[in-house]
N, C-alpha and C positions, 0 to 999 in steps of 0.2 A: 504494500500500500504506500503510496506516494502521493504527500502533504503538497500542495502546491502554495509556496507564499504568496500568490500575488494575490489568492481568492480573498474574498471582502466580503463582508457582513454588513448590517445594520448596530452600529454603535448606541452605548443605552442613552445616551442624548438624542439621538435618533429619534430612537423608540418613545422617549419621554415627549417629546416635539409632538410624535403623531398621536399617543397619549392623550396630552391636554387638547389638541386641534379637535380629536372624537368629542370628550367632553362638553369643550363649547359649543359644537353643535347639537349636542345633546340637551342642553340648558336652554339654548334659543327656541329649538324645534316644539320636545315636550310640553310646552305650557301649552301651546298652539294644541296639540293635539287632545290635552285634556280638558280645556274648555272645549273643543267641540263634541267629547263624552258626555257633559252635561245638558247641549243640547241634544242630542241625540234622544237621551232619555227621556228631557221633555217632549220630543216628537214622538217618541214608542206610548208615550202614557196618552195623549192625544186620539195617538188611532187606535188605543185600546177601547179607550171609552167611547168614540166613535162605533166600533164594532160592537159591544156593551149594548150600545142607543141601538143598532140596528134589530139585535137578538130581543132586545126588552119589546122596540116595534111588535114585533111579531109574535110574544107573549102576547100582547095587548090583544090583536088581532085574533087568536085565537079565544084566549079565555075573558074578553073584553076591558080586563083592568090590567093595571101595571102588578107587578107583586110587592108584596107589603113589608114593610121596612123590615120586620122580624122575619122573612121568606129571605129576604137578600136576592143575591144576584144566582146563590145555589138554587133558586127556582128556574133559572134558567136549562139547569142538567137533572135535576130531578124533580119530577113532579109534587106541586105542594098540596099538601092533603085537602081537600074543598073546589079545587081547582077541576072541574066537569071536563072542559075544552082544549085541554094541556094538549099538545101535539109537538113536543117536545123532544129529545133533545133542542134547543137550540142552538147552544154551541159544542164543537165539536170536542172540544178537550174541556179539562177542568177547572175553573176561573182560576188565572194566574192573578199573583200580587202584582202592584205595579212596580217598574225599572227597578225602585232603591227597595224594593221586599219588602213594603209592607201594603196590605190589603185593601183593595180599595172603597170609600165610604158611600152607602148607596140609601138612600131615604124617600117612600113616598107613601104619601104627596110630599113634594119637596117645597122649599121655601119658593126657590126660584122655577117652579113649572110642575107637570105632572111626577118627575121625578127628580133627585138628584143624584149626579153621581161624580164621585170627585177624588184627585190624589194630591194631599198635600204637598210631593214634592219630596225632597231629599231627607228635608229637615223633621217631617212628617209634626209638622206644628201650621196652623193656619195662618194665612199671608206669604211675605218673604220674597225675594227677587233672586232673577237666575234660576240656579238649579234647584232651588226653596222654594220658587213659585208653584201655589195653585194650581192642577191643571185641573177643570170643570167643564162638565157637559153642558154648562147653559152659555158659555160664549161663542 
């Protein structure tokens, strides 16, 4: 086996150089990318309850009322006892929580229309901006 002196490497100043240079871009980039996580999740929790409102539609339609605050939105996948017209499933899987995991609040008659139905948000406390904010079925 024969060492050839002239071969060359990457010296740890090198190394350290392309080190920090990754870094930096790593500092600039990630903030970018995690605020758009949090909108994200406000649009996921949106078209949840969007589809929510369509599934609830069509309780209506079949058993003429909405379900009742203490039925929840698990009237959507099992039928509630009293319920004659139920033709249900209406949703295909079983209601997820919303984006930040926790469950979302469903009331009716609700303050603002026949029903309400709503995810606090990150913070899972009422109000808040950004990824805190509200997402509600009556706007």
């Amino acid at each position: 086996m024969r060492i050839l002196n002239d071969e060359k490497g990457l010296t740890l100043i090198e190394l350290m150089v392309v080190i920090v240079i990754l870094g930096l871009l790593a500092a600039l980039v990630a903030p970018k990318m995690f605020g758009r996580l949090g909108e994200s999740k406000q649009k996921a929790a949106k078209a949840q309850i969007e589809l929510f409102g369509t599934a609830l539609d069509s309780f209506r339609l079949d058993a003429g009322k909405y379900p009742a605050t203490s039925e929840g939105l698990q009237a959507l996948r099992v039928k509630p006892s009293g319920v004659e017209n139920w033709k249900g499933p209406y949703l295909p899987k079983e209601v997820p929580n919303d984006p930040w995991g926790h469950p979302y609040h469903y009331s009716s008659p609700g303050e603002h229309g026949d029903y309400d139905l709503y995810s606090f948000g990150a913070d899972n406390t009422a109000g808040g901006d950004g990824e805190n904010q509200d997402v509600v079925s009556w706007k």
